[in-house]
VOMARLO-769636 format. One record per residue (C-alpha): residue in one letter; x, y, z. Coordinates in steps of 0.1 Angstrom, whole numbers. Example, Ala and Ser with C-alpha at 12.3 -4.5 7.8 and 13.67 -1.06 7.14 Angstrom:
2
+--------+-------+-------+-------+
! vexkol !    c1 !    c2 !    c3 !
+--------+-------+-------+-------+
!      A !   123 !   -45 !    78 !
!      S !   137 !   -11 !    71 !
+--------+-------+-------+-------+
***
This chain:
417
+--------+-------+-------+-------+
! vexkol !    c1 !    c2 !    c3 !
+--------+-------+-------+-------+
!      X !   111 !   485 !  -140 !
!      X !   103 !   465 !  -172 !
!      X !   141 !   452 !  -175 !
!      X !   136 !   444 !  -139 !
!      X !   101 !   425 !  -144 !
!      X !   117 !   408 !  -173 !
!      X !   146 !   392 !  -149 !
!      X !   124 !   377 !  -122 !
!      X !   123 !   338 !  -131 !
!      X !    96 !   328 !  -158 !
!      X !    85 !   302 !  -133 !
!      X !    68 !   325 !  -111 !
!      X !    34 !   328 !  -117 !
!      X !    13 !   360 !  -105 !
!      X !   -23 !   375 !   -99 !
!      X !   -11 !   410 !  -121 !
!      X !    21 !   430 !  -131 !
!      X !     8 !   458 !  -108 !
!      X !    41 !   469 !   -83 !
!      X !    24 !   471 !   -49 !
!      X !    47 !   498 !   -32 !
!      X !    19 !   500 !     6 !
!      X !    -2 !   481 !    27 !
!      X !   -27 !   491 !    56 !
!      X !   -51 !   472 !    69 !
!      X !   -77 !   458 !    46 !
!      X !   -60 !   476 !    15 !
!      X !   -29 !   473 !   -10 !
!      X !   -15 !   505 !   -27 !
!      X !     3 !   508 !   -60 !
!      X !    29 !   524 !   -82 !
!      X !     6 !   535 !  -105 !
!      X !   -20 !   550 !   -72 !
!      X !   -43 !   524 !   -68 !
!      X !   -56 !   515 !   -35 !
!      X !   -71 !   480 !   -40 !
!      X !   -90 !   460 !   -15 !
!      X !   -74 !   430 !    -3 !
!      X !   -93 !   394 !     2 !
!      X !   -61 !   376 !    -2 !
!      X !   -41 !   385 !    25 !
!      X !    -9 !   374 !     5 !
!      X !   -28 !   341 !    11 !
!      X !   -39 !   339 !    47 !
!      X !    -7 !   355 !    63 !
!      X !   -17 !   388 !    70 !
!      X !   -41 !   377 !    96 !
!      X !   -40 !   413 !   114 !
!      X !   -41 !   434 !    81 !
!      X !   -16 !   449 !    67 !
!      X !    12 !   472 !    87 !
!      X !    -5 !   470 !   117 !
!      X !    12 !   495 !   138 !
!      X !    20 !   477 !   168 !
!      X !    41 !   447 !   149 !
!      X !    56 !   476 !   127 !
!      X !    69 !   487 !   163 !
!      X !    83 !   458 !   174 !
!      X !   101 !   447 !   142 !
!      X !   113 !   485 !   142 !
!      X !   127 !   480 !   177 !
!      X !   143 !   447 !   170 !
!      X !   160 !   458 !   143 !
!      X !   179 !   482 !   164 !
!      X !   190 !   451 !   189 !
!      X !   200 !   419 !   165 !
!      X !   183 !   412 !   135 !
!      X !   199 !   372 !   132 !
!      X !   209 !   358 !   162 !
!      X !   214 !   319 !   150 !
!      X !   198 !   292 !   168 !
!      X !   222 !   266 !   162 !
!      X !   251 !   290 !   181 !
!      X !   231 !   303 !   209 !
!      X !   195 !   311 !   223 !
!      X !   177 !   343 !   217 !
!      X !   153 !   365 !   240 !
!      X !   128 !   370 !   213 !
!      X !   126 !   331 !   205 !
!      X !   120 !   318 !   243 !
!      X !    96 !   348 !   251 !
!      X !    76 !   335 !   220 !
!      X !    80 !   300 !   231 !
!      X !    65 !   310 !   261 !
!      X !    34 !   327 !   243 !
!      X !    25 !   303 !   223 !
!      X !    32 !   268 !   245 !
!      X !     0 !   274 !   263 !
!      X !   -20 !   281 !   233 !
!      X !   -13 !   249 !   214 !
!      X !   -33 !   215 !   212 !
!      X !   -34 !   196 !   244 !
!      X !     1 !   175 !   249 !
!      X !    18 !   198 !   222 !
!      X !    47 !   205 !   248 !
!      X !    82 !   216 !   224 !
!      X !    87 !   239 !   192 !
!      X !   108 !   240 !   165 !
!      X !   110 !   266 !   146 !
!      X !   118 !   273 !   108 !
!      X !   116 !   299 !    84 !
!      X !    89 !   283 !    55 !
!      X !    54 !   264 !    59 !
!      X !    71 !   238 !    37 !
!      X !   100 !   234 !    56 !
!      X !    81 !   229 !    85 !
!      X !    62 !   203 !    71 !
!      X !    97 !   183 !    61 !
!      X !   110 !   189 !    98 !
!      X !    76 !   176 !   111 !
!      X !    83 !   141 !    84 !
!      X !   114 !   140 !   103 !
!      X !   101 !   140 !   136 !
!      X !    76 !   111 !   123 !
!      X !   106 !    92 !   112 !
!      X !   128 !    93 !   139 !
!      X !   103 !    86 !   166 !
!      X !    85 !    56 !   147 !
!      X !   112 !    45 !   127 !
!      X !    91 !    41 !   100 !
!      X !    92 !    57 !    63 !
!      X !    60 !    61 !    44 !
!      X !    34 !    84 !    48 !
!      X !    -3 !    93 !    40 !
!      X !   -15 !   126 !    25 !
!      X !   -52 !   136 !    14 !
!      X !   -61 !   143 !   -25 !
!      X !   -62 !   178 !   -31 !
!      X !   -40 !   189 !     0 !
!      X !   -12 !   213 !    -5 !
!      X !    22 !   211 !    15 !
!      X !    44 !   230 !    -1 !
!      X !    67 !   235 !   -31 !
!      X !    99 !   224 !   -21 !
!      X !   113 !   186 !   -30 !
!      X !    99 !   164 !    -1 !
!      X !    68 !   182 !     2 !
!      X !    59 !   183 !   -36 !
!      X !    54 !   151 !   -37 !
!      X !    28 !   154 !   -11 !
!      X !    13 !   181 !   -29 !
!      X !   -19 !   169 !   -47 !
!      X !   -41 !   202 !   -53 !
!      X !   -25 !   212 !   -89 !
!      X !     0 !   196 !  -114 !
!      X !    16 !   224 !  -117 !
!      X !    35 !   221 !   -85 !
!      X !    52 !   187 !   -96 !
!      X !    53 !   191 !  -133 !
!      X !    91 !   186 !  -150 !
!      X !   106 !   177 !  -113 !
!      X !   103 !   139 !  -107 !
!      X !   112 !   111 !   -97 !
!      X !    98 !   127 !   -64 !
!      X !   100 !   119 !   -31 !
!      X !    90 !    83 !   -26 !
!      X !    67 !    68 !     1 !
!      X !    37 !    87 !    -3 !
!      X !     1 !    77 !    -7 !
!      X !   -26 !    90 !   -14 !
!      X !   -62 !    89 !    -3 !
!      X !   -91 !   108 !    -8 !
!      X !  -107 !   134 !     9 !
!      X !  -142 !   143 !    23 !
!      X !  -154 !   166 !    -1 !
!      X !  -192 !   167 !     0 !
!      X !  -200 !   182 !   -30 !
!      X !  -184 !   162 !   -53 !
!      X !  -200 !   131 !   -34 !
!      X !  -171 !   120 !   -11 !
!      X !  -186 !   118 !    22 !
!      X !  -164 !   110 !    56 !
!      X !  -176 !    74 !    54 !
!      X !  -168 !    74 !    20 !
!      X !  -133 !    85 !    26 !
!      X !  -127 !    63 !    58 !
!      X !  -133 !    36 !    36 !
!      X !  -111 !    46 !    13 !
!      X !   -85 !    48 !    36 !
!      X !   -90 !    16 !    57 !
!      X !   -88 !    -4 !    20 !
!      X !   -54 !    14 !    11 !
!      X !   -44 !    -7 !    41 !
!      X !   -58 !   -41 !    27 !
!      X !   -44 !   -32 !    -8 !
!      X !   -16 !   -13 !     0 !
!      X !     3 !    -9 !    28 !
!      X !    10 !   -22 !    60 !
!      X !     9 !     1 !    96 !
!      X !    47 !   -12 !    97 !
!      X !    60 !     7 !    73 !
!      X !    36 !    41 !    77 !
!      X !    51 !    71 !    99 !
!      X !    27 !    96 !    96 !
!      X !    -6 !   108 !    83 !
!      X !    -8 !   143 !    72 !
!      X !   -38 !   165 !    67 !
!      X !   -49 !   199 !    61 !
!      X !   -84 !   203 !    86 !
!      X !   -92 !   222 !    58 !
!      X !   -81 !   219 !    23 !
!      X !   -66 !   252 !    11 !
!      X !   -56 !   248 !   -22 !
!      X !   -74 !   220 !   -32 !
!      X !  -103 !   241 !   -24 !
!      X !  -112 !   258 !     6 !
!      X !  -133 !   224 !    23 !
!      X !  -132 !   222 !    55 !
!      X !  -134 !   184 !    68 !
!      X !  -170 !   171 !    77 !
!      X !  -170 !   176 !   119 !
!      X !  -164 !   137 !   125 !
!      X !  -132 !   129 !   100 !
!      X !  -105 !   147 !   119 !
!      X !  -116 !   122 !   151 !
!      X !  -117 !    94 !   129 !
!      X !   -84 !   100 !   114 !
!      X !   -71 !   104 !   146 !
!      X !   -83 !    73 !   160 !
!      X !   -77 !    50 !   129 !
!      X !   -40 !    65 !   129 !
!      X !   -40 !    59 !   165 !
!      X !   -49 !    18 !   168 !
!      X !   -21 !    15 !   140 !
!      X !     9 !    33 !   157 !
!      X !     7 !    62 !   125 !
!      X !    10 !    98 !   140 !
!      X !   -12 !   124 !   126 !
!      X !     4 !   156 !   117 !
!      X !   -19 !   183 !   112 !
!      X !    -6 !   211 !    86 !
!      X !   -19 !   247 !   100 !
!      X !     5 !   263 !    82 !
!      X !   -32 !   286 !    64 !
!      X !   -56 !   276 !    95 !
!      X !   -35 !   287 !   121 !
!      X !   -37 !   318 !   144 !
!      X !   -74 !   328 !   138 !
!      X !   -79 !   319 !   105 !
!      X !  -111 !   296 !   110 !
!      X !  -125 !   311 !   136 !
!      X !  -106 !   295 !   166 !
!      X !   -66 !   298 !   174 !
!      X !   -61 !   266 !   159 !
!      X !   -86 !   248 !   134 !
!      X !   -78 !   212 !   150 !
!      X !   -88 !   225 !   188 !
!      X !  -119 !   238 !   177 !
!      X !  -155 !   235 !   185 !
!      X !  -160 !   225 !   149 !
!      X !  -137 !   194 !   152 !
!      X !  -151 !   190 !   191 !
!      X !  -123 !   201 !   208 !
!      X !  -108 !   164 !   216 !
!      X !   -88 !   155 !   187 !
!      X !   -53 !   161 !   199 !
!      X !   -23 !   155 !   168 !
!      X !     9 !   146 !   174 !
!      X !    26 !   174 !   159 !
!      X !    14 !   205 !   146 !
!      X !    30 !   225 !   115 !
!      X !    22 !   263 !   114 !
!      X !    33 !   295 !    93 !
!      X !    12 !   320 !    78 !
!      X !    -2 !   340 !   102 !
!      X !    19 !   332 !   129 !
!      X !    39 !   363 !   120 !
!      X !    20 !   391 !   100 !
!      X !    46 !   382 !    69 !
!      X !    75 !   380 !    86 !
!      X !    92 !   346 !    75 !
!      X !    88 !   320 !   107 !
!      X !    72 !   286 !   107 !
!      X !    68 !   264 !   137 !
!      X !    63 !   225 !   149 !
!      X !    49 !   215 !   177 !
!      X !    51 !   180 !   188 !
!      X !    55 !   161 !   222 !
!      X !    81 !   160 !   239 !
!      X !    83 !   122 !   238 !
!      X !    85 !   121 !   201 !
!      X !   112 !   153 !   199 !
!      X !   134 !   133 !   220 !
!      X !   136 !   108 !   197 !
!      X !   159 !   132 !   179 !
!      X !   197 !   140 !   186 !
!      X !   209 !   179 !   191 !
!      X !   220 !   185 !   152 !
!      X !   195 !   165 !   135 !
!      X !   174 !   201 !   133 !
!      X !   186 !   236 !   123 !
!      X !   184 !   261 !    94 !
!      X !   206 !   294 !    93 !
!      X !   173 !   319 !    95 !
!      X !   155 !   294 !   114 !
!      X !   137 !   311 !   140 !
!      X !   150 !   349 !   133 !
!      X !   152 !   375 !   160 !
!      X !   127 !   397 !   137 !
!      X !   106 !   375 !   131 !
!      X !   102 !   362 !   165 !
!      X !    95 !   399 !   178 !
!      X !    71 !   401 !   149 !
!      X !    55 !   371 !   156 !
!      X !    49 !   375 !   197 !
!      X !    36 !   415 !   187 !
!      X !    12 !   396 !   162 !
!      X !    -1 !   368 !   193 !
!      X !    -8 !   402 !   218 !
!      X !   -27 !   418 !   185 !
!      X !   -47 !   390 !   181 !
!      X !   -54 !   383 !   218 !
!      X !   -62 !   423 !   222 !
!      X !   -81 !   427 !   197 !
!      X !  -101 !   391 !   199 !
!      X !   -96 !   386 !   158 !
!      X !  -100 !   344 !   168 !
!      X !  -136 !   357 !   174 !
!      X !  -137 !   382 !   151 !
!      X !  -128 !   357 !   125 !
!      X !  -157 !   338 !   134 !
!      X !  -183 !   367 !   132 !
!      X !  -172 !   381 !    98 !
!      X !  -167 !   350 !    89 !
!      X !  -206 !   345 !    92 !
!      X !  -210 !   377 !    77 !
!      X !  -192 !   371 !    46 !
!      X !  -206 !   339 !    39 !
!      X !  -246 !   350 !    41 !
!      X !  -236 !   378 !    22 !
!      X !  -219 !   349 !    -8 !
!      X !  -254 !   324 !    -4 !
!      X !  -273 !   353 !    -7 !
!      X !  -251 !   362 !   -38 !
!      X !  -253 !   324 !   -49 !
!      X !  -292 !   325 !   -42 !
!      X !  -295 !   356 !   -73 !
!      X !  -270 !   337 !  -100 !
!      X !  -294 !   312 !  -118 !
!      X !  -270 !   282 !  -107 !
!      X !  -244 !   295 !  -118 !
!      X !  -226 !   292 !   -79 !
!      X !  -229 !   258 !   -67 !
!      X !  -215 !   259 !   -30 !
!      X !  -206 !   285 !   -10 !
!      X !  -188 !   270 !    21 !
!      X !  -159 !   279 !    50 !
!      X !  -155 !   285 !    87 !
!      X !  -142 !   317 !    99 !
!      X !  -125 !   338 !    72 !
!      X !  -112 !   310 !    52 !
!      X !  -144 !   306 !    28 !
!      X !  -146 !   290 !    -8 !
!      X !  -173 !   298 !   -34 !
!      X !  -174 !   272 !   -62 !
!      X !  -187 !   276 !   -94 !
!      X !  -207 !   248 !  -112 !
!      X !  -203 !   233 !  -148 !
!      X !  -227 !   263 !  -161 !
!      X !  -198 !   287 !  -154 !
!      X !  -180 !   304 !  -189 !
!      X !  -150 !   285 !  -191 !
!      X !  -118 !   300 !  -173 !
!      X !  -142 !   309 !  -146 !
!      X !  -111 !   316 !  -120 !
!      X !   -84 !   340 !  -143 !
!      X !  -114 !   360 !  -156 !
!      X !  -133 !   366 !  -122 !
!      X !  -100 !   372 !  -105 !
!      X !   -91 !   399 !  -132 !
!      X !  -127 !   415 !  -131 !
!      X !  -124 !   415 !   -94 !
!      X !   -95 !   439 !  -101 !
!      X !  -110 !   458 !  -125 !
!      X !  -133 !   467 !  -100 !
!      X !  -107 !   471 !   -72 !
!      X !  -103 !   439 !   -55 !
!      X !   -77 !   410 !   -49 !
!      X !   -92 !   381 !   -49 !
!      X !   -79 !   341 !   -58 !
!      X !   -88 !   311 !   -76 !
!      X !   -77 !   274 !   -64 !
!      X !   -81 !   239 !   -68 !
!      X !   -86 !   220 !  -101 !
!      X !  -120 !   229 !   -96 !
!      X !  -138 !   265 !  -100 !
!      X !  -129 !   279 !   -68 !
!      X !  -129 !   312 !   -52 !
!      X !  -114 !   320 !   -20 !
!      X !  -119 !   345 !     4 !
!      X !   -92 !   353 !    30 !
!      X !   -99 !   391 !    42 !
!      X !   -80 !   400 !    75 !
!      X !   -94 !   385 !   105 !
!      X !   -98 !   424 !   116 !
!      X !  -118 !   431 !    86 !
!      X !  -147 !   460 !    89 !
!      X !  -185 !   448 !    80 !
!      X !  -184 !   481 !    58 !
!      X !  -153 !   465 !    33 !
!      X !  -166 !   422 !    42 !
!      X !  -199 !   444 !    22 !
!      X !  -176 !   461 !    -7 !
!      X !  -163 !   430 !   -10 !
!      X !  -192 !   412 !   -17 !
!      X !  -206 !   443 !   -40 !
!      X !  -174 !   434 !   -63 !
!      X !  -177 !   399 !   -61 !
!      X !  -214 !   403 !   -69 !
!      X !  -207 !   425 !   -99 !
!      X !  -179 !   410 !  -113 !
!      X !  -200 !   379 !  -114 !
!      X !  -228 !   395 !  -129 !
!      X !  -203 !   411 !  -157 !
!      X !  -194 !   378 !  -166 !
!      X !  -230 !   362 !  -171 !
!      X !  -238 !   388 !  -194 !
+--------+-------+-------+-------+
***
């Protein structure tokens, strides 16, 4: 195993060496015996725990039908059956799919769309959003250096402006106004396809939008002929309490993007992405202009519809929502015992962010996420702030949303010593 370790590209970077050889549920198992509780869900994609029987079943069973069955030769039962699933459930007007293998990818594909139907070529991304790692979405990719570091020139066209994020003092006004004078400065409604946002910044820090900006972004895009792409890819299926963060009752339920990217969760780890546009604007392109050799994969797709009937079953949209609630008294009350040494605690649904304020040792993130461990839980830094995030299953039990929050609470403690 160490020659092994010692093979795997340097530029990976990882939590722990630990070899995780099971999943169930809320809990990882390892080589070496551990059974360690999971709050990172490999990062919001294991939305129904992990292993859960019923998709285990239905990858099992596709596997002994066709396991790659390529879009760009033929249809596949698996793909239309989860077209038909999931059409309903979208956005208002969100009418045709594509479907792709990577959040990233999807995120290009959606660029394309924006492109082909406006005929236009720049496009606007929010500071600290996260899009993905690959060449076109790097350069959209503001929530770390790392992502971009060594690779450019990158991809060019993009802009930047900031986002909403309250408690560093960047209110929705604030950021409106932001945006409205990048378009006295900058550029010109000609030229700009697309704006693309995350309703709530992942890694850039777990902040969900203040309730008004996704309307106003909407509506500014709107009156300039700009399309607003909404990136799902870590919201998506459940994650904030509601299918889809956009359509929610935080957001008011009437902002309606022109094309939605999602991933993640969609298939319980399976590798599947999706956009969702109208049909208007994906007839703007010509059969061809799409495609991908695992786009869309038989096993994935039976992955994927088993993971939409768990989370209808099992009502983990509003399950979400209640532990959610749970698991963010439990952090304030946390936060309410650590001298000021927490400054926010903030989230909807399971996708919750606890940052730490200038008073915290430095390093904050690597050490808590290794204490965590120690005491027998995964959990993840982000943003270039001090960050926590919280992404348990959206089936969590209160008894493990409580362990959690006994680990989080001493590992804390450990470090203020």
């Amino acid at each position: 195993m160490a020659l092994a370790k010692s093979s795997i590209t340097r530029g990976v970077g990882r939590l722990t060496d630990l070899i995780v050889t099971r999943g169930r549920g809320s809990y990882i198992e390892t080589s070496c015996g551990s059974r360690i509780l999971d709050f990172t869900t490999g990062i919001g994609v294991t939305n129904c725990g992990h292993s859960h029987p019923c998709i285990v079943e239905a990858t099992q069973k596709q596997c002994s039908e066709i396991v790659h069955a390529q879009v760009n030769i033929a249809y596949h039962d698996k793909m239309l059956e989860l077209t038909d699933i999931l059409i309903p459930s979208l956005p208002k007007g969100l009418d045709t799919i594509f479907y792709g293998t990577t959040g990233a990818e999807a995120v290009e594909n959606a660029l394309k769309m924006a492109r082909a139907y406006t005929g236009k070529h720049s496009t606007i991304v929010f500071r600290g959003g996260y899009h993905g790692r690959t060449f076109g979405t790097m350069g959209m990719t503001t929530s770390s250096r790392i992502y971009r570091q060594k690779f450019g020139p990158l991809l060019s066209g993009i802009h930047v402006a900031p986002f909403p994020y309250e408690y560093h003092g960047v209110s929705s006004d604030n950021a409106m106004e932001a945006l409205e004078q990048l378009f006295k400065e900058v550029l010109h409604e000609d030229d700009v396809a697309a704006i693309v946002m995350e309703p709530v910044l992942g890694e850039g820090g777990y902040v969900p939008a203040p309730p008004d900006f996704l309307k106003r972004v909407k509506e500014f895009a709107s009156k300039k002929g700009i399309l607003l792409i909404c990136d799902e890819v870590q919201t998506g299926f459940g994650r904030t309490g509601s299918l889809f963060s956009c359509d929610s009752d935080y957001f008011g339920k009437d902002v309606m993007p022109d094309i939605l990217t999602m991933a993640k969760g969609i298939a319980s780890g399976f590798p599947i992405s999706a956009v969702a546009t109208r049909r208007e604007i994906s007839n703007a392109l010509e059969p061809g202009m799409l495609g991908g050799t695992y786009s869309g994969n038989a096993v994935a797709c039976a992955a994927a519809i088993a993971t939409q009937k768990v989370i209808a079953d099992e009502k983990l949209v509003e399950n979400s929502a209640k532990k959610g609630k749970k698991l963010v008294k439990n952090l304030r009350q946390i936060q309410s015992q650590t001298n000021g040494l927490i400054g926010d605690v903030r989230g909807i649904g399971c996708m919750i962010g606890v940052e730490f304020t200038d008073s915290a040792p430095m390093g904050i993130k690597q050490l808590l996420s290794q204490k965590c461990l120690d005491n027998g839980m995964f959990l993840l830094g982000c943003s270039t702030f001090d960050v926590m995030r919280f992404i348990p299953p959206l089936n969590v039990s209160d008894e493990d949303i409580d362990k959690g929050s006994e680990i989080f609470e001493k590992s804390v403690k450990m470090l203020a010593q």
